[in-house]
Phi, psi and omega in degrees: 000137184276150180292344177220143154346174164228348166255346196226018179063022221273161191277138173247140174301152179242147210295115186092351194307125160266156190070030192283341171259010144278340188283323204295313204286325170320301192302314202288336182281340196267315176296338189288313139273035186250310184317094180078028185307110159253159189221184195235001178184188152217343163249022166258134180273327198249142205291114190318159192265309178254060171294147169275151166294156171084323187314184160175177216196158188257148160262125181295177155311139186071026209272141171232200179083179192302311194279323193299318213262002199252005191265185185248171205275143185067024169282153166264100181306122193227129163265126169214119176069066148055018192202139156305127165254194173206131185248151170264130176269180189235155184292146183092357196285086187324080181261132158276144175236128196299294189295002199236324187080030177218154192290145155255166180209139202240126177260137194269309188279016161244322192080071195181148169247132198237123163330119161290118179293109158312108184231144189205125161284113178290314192204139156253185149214203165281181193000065136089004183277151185201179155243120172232158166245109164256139160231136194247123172209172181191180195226094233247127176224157173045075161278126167220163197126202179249353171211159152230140192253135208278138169247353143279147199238145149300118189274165178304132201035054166235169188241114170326170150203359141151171268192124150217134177236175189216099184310113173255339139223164197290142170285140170272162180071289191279163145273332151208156174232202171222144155245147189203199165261166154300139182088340186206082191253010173241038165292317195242030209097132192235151158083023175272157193283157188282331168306141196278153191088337161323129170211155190191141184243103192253110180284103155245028149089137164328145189188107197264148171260150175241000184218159155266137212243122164285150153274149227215115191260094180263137184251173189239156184080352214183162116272181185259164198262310184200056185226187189255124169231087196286114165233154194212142182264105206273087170201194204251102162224158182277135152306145141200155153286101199236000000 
């Protein structure tokens, strides 16, 4: 008999088993954090000094502290009862993320949690035919250089209708920056400000991609040193049955 879930991992009582309600209680508290899962960030590295019981955090890369630095990168931290567990995720697995207000999703073949795409259907037809308005976002941390390129991508053959970022924490180094493409790196707004909470929406009229395209953060003045940059991709794609 096996010792565990197969899917959530959860502890199983075993045949003759003494203490059967520590095993029973593991489980039920390891579901109290996978159920309706919320974390409170993915992108703070240093490990809180004062967690509440029951909080967690996804860990980014660079992750630091006693318990933080030795768990893996995109493990889930849960403080519970005065001690860090650390959970391994599985593809497909669903997380809110608190400091972002948006669902994450765990790709198992990149080992990375990826923003879930806000999809709204406008018009169907048939066979599979449709119009939806998506927003693709995501949140760019510790940026530093002389530019960062985006990893959510504007996808193939959909139509832009424009870009927004929102300093969610202040950039260091530049003084200002711009956004864009390679190549038009002021496309979605130039010279914006650095200070957290700065925000700019840059509207350029329906405008179609043939390829997947990053958008691309440059700084001025600098390279950039550090901050946080909440960004989102505004647009349009068409459906079909193909």
């Amino acid at each position: 008999m096996s010792e565990t879930s197969p899917n959530l991992d959860l502890p199983l009582i075993q045949p003759a088993q003494a203490q059967k309600h520590v095993t029973v209680n593991e489980a039920l508290l390891r579901l109290d954090s996978l159920t309706q899962a919320c974390v409170e960030s993915r992108s703070l590295q240093a490990q809180p000094a004062g967690p509440e019981n029951g909080q967690a955090w996804i860990l980014p890369d660079g992750a630091v502290g006693d318990d933080w630095s030795a768990a893996a990168t995109g493990s889930l931290a849960v403080f519970r009862d005065g001690a860090w567990q650390m959970l391994a995720p599985r593809e497909g697995w669903s997380v809110h993320v608190r400091d972002e207000g948006r669902p994450v999703r765990y790709d198992g073949l990149s080992g990375v949690w990826h923003s879930a795409p806000v999809r709204q259907p406008l018009a169907l037809g048939l066979a599979g035919a449709g119009l939806e308005a998506q927003i693709i976002s995501e949140t760019l941390t510790d940026v530093s250089g002389a530019s960062v390129v985006s990893s959510q991508l504007i996808p193939d053959r959909s139509i832009l209708l424009g870009v927004s970022v929102r300093v969610a924490e202040t950039i260091t180094g530049a003084a200002s920056f711009n956004c864009g493409l390679a190549g038009e790196t002021s496309a979605f707004g130039g010279s914006l400000g650095t200070a957290q909470g700065s925000a700019n929406i840059g509207v350029i009229g329906p405008r179609p991609f043939y390829s997947d395209t990053p958008v691309t953060l440059t700084a001025n003045g600098g390279d950039f040193t550090g901050g946080r940059v909440a960004l989102a991709l505004h647009l349009l794609r068409l459906t079909a049955s193909l």
